[in-house]
C-alpha positions as CSV (number, residue, x, y, z in Angstrom):
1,X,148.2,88.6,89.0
2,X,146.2,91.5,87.7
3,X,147.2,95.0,88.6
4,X,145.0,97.4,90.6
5,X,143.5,100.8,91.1
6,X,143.8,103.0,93.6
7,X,141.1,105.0,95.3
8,X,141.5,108.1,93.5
9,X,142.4,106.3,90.1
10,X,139.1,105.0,90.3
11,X,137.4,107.8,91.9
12,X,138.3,109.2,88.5
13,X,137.3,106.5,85.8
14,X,134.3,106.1,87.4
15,X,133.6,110.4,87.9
16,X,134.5,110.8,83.7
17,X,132.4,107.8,83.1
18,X,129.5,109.1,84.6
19,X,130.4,112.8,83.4
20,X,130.0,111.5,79.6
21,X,126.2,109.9,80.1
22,X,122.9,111.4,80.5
23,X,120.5,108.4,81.5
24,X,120.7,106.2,84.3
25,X,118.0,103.7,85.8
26,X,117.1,104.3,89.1
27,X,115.5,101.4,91.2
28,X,113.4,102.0,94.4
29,X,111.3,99.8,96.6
30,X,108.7,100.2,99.4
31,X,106.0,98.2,100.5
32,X,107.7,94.8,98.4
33,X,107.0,96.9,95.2
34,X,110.0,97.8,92.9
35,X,110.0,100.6,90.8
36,X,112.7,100.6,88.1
37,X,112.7,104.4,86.4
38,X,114.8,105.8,83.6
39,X,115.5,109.2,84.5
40,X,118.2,111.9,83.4
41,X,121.1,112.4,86.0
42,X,123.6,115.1,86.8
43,X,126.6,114.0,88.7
44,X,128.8,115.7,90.8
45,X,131.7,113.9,91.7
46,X,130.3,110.5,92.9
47,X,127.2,112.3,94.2
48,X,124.5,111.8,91.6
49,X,121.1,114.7,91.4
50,X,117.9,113.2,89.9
51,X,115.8,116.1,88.7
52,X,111.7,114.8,88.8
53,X,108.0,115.9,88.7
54,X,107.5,113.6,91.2
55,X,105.6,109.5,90.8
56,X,106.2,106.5,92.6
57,X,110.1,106.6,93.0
58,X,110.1,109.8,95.2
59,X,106.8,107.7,97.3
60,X,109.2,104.7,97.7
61,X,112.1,106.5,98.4
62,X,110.1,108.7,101.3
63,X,109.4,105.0,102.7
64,X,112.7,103.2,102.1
65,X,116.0,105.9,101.2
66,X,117.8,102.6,99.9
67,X,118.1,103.2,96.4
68,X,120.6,101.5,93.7
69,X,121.2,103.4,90.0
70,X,122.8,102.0,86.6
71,X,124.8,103.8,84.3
72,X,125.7,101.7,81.1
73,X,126.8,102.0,77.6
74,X,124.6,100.3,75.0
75,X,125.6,96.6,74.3
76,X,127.5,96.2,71.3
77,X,129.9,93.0,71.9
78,X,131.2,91.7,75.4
79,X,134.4,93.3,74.3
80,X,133.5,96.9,74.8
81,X,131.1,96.2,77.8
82,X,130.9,99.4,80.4
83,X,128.6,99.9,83.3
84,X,128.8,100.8,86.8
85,X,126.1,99.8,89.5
86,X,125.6,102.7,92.7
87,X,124.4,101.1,95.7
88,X,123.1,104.3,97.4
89,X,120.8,106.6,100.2
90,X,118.4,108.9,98.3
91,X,117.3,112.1,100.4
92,X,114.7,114.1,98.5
93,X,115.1,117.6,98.1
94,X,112.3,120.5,97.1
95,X,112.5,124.4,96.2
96,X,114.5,125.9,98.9
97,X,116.4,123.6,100.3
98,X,120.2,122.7,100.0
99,X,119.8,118.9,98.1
100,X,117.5,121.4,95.5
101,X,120.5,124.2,95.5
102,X,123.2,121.4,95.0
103,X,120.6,119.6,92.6
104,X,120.3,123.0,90.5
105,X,124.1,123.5,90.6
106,X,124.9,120.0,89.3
107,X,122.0,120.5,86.2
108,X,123.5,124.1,84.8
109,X,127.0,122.4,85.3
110,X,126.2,120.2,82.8
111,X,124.0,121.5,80.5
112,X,125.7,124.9,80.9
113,X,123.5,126.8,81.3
114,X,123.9,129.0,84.2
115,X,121.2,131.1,84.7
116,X,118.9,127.7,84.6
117,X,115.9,127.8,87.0
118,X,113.6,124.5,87.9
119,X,109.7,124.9,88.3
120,X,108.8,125.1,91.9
121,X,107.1,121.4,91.8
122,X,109.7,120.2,91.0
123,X,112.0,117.9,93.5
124,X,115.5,116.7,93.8
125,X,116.9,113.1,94.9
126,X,120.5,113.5,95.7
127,X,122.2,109.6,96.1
128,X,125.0,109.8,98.2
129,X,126.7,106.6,97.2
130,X,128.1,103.7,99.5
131,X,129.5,101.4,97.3
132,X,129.8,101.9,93.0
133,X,131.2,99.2,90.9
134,X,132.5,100.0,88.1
135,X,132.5,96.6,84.8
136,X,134.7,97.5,82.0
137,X,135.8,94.7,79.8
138,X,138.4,96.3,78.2
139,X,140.6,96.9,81.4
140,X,141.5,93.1,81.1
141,X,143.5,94.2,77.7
142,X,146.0,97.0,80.7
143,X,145.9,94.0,83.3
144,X,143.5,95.8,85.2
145,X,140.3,93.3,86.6
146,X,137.5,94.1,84.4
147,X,135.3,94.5,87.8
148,X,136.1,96.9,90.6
149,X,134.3,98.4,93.0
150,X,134.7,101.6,95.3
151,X,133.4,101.3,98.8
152,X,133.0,104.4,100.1
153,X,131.6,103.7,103.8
């Protein structure tokens, strides 16, 4: 019997995870066209901010908010494999607004870089997650299942 995590213990690895990468793929859909985009993404807590110009993810998301993201590590072996997978709703955010506040907020946290200011065209996706899970092989070597996932609705 393998042991587990609780909320808050994986709350965390997944928060730190995320903390440490830049990239993610996010994948939208409207109309029975997918639309898989790699962007660069600024998390706060498990709430992730998508900074964009704009294209065909923000025209899907405007039809269909349902929206899933991947955060990986590049493959080296199946030994060392990490990645989480955000089932989400996207809400789109633009100059003004609170999602393009938070969405500024999240971007100086990371890069540091407080007095940071975004071009006016520019918008802000906000994913408020419902269900992350979280694939790292090398829990199995702690006991832990190398698969967990977080529902969070």
């Amino acid at each position: 019997m393998s042991k587990e995590f609780t909320q808050k213990e994986l709350e965390d690895l997944i928060t730190e995870f995320m903390k440490a990468r830049a990239t993610c793929v996010i994948a939208t859909c409207s109309d029975t066209m997918p639309r898989a985009s790699t962007v660069e993404f600024f998390p706060s807590g498990l709430t992730v901010y998508i900074l964009t110009e704009g294209g065909r993810k923000l025209e899907n998301i405007r039809k269909n908010p349902q929206v899933s993201i991947a955060v990986s590590d590049a493959f080296t072996n199946w030994e060392s494999l990490r990645g989480l997978q955000i089932t989400g709703v996207a809400e789109i955010g633009t100059k003004g607004s609170d999602i393009f506040k938070e969405g500024l907020e999240a971007y100086r946290k990371k890069r540091g870089k407080q007095d940071a200011a975004l071009p006016d065209f520019m918008s802000v996706i906000k994913v408020l997650p419902i269900q992350i899970e979280y694939i790292d092989t090398r829990l199995a070597k702690r006991g832990y299942p190398i698969r967990n996932i977080l529902s969070l609705m």
